[in-house]
Backbone as ProteinMPNN parsed JSONL, in Angstrom:
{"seq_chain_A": "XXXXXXXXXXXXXXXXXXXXXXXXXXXXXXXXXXXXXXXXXXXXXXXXXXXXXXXXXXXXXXXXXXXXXXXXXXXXXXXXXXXXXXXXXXXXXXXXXXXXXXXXXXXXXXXXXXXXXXXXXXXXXXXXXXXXXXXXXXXXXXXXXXX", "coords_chain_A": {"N_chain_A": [[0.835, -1.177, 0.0], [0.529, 2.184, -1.347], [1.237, 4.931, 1.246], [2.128, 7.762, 0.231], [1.197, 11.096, -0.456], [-1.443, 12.084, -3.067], [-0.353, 12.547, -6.267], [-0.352, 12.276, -8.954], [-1.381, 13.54, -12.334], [-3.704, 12.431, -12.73], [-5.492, 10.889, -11.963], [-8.099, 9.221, -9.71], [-8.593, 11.259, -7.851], [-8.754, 14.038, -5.684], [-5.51, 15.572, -5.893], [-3.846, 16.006, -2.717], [-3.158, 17.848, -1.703], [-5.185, 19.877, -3.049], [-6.973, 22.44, -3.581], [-10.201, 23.376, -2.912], [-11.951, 24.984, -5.283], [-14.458, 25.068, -6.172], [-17.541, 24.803, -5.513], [-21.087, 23.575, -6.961], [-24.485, 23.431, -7.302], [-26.04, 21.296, -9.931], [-28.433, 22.256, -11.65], [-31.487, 22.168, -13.969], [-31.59, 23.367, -15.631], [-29.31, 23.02, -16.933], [-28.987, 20.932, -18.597], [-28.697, 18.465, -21.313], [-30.473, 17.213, -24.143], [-29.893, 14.304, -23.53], [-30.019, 14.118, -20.87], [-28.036, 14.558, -19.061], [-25.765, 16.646, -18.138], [-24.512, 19.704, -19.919], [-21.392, 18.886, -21.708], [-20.201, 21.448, -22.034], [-21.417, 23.266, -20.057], [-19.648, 22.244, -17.698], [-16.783, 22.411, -18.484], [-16.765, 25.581, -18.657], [-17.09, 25.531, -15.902], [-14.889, 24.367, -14.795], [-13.079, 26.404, -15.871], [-13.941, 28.531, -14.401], [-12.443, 27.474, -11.968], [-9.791, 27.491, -12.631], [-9.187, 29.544, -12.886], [-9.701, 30.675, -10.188], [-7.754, 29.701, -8.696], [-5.627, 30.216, -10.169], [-5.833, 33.148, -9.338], [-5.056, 32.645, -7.098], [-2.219, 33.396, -7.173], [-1.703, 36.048, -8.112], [-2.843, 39.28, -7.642], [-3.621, 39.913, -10.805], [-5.214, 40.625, -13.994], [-6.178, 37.818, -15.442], [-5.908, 35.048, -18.118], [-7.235, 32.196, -20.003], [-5.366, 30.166, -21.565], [-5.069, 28.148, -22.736], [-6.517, 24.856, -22.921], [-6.097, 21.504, -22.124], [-5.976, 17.948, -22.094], [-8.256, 17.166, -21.191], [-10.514, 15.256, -19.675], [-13.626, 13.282, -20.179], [-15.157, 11.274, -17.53], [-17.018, 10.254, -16.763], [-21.482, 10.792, -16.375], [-22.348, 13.813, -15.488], [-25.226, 14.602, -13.68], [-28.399, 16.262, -13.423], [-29.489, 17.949, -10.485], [-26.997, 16.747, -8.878], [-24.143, 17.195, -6.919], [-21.618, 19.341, -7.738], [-17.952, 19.389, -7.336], [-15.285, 21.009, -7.454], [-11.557, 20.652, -7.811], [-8.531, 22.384, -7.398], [-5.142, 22.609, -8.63], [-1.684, 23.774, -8.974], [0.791, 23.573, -11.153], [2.76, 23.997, -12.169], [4.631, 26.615, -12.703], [5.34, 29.353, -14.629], [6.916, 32.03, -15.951], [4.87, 33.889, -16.674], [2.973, 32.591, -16.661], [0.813, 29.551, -15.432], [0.205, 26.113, -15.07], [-2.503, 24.77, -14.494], [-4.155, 22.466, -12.417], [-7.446, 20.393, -12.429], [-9.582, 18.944, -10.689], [-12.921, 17.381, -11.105], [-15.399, 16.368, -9.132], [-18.295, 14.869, -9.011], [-21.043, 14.771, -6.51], [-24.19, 12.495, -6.678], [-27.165, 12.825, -6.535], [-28.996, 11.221, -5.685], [-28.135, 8.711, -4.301], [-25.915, 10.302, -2.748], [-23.52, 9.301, -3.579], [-19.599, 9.746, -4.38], [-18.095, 10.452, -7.098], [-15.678, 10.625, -9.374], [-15.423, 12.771, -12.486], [-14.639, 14.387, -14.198], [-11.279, 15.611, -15.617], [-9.125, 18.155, -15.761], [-6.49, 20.35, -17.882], [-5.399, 23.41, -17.225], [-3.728, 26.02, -19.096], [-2.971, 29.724, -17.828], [-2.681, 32.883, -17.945], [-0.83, 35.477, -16.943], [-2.107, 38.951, -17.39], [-2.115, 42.413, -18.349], [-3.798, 45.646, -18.691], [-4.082, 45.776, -21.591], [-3.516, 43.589, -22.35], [-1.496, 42.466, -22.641], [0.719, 40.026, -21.827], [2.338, 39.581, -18.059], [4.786, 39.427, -15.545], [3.089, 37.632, -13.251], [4.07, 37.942, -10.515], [4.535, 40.287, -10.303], [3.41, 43.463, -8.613], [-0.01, 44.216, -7.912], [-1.82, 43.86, -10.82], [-4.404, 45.268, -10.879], [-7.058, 46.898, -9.216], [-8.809, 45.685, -6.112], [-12.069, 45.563, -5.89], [-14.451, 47.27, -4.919], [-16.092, 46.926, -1.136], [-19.424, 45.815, -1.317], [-21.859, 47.69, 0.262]], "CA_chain_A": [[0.0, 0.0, 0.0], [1.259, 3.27, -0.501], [0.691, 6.305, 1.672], [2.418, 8.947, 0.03], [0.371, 11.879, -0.576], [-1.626, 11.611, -4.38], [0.26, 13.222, -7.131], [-0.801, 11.83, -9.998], [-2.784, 14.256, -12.511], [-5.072, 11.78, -13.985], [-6.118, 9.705, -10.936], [-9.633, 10.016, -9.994], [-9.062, 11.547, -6.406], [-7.525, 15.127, -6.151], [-4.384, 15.819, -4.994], [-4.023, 15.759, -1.338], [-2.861, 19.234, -1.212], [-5.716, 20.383, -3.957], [-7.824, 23.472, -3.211], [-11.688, 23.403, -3.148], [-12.008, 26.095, -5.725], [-15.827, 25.496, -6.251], [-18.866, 23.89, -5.677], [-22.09, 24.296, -7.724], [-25.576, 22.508, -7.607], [-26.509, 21.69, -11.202], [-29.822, 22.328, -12.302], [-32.403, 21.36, -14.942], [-31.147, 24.484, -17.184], [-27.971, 22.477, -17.251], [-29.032, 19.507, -18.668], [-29.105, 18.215, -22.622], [-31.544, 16.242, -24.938], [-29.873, 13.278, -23.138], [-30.593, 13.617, -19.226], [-26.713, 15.034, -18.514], [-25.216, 18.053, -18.049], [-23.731, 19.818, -20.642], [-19.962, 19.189, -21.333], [-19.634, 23.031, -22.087], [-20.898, 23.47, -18.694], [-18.847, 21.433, -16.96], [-15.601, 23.158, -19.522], [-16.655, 26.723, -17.738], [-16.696, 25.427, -13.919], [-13.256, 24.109, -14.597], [-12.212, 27.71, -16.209], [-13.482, 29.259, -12.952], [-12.169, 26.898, -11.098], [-8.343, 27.712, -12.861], [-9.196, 31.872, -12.493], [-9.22, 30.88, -8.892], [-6.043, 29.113, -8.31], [-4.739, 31.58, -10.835], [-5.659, 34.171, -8.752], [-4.108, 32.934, -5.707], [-0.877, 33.659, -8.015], [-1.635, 36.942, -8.141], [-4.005, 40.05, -8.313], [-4.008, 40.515, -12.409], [-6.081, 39.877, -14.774], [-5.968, 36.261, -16.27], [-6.535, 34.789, -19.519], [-6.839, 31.314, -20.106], [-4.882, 30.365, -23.377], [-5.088, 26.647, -23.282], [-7.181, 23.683, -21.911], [-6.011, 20.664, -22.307], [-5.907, 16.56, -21.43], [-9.706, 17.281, -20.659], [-11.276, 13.699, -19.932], [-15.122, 13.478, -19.263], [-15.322, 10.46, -17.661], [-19.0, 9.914, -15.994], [-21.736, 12.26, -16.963], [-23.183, 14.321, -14.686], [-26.772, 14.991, -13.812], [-29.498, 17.814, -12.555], [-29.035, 17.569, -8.86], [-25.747, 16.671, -8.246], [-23.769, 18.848, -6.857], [-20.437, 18.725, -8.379], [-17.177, 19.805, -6.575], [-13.569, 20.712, -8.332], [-10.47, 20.854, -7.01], [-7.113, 22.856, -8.671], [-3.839, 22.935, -7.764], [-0.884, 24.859, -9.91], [1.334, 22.171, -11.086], [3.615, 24.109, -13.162], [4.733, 28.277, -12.872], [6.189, 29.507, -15.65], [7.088, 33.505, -15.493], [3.766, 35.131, -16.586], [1.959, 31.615, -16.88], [0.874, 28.844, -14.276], [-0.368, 25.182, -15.248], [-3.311, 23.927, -13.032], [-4.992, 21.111, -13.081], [-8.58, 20.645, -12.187], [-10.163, 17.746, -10.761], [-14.219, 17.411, -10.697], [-16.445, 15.247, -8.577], [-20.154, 14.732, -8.371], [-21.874, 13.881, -5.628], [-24.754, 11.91, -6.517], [-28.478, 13.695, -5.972], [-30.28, 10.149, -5.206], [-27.501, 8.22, -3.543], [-25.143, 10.729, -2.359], [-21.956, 8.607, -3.884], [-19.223, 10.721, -5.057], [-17.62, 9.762, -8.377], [-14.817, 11.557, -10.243], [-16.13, 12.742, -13.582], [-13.741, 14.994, -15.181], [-10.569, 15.729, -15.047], [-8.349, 18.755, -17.194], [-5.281, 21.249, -17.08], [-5.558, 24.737, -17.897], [-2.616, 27.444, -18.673], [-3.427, 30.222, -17.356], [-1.709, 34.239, -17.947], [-1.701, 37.058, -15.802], [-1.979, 39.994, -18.495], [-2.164, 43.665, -17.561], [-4.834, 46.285, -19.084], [-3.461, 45.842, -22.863], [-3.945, 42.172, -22.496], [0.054, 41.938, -22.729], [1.816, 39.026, -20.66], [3.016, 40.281, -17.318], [5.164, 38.82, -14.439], [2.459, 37.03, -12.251], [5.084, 37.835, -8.825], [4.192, 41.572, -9.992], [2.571, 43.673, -7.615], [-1.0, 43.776, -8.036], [-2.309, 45.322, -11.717], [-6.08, 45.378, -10.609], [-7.991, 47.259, -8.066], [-9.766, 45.462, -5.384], [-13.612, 46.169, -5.871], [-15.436, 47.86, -3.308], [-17.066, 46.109, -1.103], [-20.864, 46.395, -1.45], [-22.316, 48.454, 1.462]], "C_chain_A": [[0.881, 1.241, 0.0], [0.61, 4.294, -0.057], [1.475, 7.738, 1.509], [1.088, 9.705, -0.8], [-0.277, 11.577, -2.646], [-0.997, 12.452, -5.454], [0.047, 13.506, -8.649], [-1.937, 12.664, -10.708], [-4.17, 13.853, -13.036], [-5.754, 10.974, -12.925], [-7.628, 10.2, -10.439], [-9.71, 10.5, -8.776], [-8.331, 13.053, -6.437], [-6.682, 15.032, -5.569], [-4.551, 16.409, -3.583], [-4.043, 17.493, -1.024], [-3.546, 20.477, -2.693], [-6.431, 21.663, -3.163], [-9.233, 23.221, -3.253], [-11.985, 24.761, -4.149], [-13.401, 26.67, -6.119], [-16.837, 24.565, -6.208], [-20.402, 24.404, -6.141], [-23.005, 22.774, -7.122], [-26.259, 22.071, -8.973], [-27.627, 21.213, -11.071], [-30.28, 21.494, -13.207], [-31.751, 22.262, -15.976], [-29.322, 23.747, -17.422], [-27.712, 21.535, -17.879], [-29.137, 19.367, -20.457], [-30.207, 17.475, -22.637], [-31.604, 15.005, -23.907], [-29.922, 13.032, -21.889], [-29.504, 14.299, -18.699], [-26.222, 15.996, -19.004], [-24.614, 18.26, -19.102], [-22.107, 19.988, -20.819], [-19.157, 20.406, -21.464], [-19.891, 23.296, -20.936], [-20.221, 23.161, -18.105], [-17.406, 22.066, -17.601], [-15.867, 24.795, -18.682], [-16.296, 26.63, -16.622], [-15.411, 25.635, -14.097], [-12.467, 25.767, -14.75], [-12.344, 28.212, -15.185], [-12.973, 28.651, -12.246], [-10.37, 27.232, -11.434], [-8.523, 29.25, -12.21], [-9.031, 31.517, -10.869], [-8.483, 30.54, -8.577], [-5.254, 29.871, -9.041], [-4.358, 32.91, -9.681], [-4.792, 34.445, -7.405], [-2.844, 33.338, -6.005], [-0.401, 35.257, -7.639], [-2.334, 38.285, -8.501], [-3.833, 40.881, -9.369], [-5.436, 40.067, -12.904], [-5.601, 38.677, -15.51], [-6.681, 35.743, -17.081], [-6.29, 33.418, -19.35], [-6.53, 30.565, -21.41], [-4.731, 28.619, -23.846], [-6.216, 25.763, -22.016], [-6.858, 22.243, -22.52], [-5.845, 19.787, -21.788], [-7.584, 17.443, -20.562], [-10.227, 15.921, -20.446], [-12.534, 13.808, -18.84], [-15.194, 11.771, -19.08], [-16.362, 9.295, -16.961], [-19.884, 11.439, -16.194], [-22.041, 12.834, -15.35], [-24.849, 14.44, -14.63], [-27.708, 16.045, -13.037], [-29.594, 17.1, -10.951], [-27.843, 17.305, -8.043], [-24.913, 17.835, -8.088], [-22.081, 18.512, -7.2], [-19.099, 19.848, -7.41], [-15.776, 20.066, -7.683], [-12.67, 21.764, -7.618], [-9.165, 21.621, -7.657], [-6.206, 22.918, -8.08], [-2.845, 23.303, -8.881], [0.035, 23.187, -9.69], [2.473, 22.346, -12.346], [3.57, 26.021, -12.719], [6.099, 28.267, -13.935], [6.719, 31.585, -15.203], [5.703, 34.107, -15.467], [2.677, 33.852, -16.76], [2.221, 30.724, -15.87], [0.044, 27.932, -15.603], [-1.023, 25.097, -14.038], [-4.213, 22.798, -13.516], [-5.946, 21.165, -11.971], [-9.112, 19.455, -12.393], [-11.828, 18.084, -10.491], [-15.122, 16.254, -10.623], [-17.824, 15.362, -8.219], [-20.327, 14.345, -7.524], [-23.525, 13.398, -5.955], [-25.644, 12.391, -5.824], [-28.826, 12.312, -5.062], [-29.449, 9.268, -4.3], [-26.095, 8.983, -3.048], [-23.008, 10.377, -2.368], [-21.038, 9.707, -4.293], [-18.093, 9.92, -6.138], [-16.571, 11.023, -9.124], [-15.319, 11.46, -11.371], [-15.516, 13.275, -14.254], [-12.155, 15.24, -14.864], [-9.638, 16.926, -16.38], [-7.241, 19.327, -16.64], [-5.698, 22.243, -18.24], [-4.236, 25.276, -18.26], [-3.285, 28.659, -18.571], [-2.655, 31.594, -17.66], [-1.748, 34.985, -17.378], [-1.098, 38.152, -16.845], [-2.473, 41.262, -17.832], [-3.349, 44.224, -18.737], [-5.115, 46.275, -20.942], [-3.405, 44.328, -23.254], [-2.316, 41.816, -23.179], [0.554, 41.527, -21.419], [2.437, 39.946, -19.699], [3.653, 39.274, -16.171], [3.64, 38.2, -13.284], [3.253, 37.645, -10.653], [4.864, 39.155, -8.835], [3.221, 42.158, -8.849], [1.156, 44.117, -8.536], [-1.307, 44.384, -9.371], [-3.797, 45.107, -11.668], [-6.323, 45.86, -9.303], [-8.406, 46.258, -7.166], [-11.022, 45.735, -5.665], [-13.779, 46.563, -4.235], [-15.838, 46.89, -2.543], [-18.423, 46.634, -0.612], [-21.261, 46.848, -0.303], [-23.666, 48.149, 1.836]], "O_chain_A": [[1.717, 1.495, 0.867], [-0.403, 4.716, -0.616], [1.487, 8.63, 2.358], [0.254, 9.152, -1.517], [0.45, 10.935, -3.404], [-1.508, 13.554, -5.253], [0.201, 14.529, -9.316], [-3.075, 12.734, -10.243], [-5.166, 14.42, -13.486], [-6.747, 10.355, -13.305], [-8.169, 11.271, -10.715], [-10.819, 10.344, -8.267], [-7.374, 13.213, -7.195], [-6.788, 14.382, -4.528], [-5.402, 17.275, -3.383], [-4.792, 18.134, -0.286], [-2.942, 21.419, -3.206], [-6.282, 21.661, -1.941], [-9.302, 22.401, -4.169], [-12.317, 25.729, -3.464], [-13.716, 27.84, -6.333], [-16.863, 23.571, -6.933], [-20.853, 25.478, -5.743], [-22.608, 21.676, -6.732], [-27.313, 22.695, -9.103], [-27.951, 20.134, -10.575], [-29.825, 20.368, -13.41], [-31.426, 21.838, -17.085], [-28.42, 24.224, -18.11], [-26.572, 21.079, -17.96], [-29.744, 20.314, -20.958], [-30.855, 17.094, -21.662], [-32.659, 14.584, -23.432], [-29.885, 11.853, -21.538], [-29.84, 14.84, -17.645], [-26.208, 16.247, -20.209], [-24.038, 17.282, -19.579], [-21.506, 20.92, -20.286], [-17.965, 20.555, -21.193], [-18.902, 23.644, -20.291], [-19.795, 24.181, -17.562], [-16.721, 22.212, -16.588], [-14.886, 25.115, -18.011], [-15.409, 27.325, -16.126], [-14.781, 26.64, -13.768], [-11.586, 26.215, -14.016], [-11.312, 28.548, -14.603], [-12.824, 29.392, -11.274], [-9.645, 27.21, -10.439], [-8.004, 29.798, -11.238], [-8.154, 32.157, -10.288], [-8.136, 31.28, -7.657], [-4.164, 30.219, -8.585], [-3.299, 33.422, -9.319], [-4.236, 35.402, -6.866], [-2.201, 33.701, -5.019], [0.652, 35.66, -7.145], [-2.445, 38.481, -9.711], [-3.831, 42.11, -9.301], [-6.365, 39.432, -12.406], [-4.561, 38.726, -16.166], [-7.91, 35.8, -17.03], [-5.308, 33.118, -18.67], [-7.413, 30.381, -22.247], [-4.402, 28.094, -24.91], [-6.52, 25.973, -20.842], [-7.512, 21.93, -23.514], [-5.451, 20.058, -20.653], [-7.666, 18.122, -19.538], [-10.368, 15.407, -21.556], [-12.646, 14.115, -17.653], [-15.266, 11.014, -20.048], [-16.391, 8.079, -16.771], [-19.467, 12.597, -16.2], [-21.914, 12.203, -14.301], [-25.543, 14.342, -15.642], [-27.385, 16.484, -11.933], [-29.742, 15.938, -10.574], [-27.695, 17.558, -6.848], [-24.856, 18.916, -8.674], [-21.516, 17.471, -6.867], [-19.422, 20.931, -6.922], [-15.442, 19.274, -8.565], [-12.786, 22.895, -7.146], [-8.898, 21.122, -8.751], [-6.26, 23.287, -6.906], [-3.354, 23.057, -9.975], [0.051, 22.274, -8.864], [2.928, 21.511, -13.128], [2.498, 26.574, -12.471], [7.163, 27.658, -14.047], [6.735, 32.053, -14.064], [5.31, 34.738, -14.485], [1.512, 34.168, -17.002], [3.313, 30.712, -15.302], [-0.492, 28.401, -16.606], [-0.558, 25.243, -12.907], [-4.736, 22.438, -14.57], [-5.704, 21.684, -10.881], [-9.249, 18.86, -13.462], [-12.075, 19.003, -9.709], [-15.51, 15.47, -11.489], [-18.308, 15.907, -7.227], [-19.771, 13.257, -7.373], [-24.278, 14.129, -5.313], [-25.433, 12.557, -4.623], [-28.906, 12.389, -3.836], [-30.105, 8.965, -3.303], [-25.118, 8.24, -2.951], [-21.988, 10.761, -1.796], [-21.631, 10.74, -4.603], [-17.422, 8.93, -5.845], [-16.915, 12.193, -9.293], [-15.76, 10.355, -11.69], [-15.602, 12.778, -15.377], [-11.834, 15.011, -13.698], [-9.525, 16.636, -17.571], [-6.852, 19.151, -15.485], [-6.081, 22.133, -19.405], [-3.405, 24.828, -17.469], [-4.297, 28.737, -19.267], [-1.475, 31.251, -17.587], [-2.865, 35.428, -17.109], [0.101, 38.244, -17.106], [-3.191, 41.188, -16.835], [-3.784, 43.434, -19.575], [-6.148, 46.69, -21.466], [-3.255, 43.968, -24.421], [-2.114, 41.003, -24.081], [0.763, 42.154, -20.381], [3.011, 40.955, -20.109], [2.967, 38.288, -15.897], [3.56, 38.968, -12.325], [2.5, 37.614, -9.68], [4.885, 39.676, -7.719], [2.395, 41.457, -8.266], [1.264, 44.33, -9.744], [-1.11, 45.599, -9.332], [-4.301, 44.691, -12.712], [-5.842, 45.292, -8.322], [-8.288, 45.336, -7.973], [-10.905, 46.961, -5.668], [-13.426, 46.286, -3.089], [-16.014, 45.819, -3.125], [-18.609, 47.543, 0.197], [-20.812, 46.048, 0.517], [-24.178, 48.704, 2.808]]}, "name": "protein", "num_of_chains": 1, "seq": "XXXXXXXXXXXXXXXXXXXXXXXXXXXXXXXXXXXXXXXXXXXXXXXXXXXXXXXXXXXXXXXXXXXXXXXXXXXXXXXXXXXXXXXXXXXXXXXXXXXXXXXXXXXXXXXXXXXXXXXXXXXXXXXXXXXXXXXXXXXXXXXXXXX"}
């Protein structure tokens, strides 16, 4: 048996030291012809789910300029509430790899099943949408917060 921590980006569990970057409930407006979620939805979560591990990088703006090794590999369905995990698994200067695991939990029997699994790259670009150091200090405001 081993108990070193999971590493592996394709395995169906996330990495031990993954982030929770989001959890959603999917709906009925989420659903195709065929009963399961659409795999374009499920292709957005993941993007927010990189913008937020991006962001822990650094407060720019971020573009995401690739997605790839995407594998859908259980569908989803209306009710489940699906979970995904990211963790950076590559920094480059103005770019980060993350990879993005996502698990359903199961409306009717509460099982949880790995269903997708991808890697993003990710950019932190300044106002001109030209490549910038990520380690820069911040090029975005804060928002307010609502009162």
């Amino acid at each position: 048996m081993n108990d070193s921590p999971n590493t592996d980006h394709h395995s169906p569990e996330p990495p031990s030291d993954a982030n929770l970057a989001l959890r959603v409930h999917m709906m009925p407006s989420d659903v195709n012809v065929q009963g399961s979620v659409f795999g374009g939805a499920i292709l957005s979560l993941i993007d927010q789910a990189g913008f937020y591990e991006a962001r822990l990088h650094g407060l720019h703006r971020w573009v995401t300029v690739a997605m790839d090794g995407v594998e859908f590999r259980q569908p989803v369905f209306s009710g489940d509430v699906v979970s995904l995990y990211s963790k950076t698994t590559r920094k480059g200067r103005t770019s980060i790899t993350i990879n993005v695991h996502v698990h359903a939990e199961r409306y009717e029997s509460n099982e949880v099943v790995s269903v997708t699994v991808a890697n993003l790259t990710m950019v932190s670009v300044d106002s001109q949408s030209n490549p910038i150091p990520f380690t820069s200090p911040p090029s975005i405001d804060r928002p307010d917060p609502v009162a």
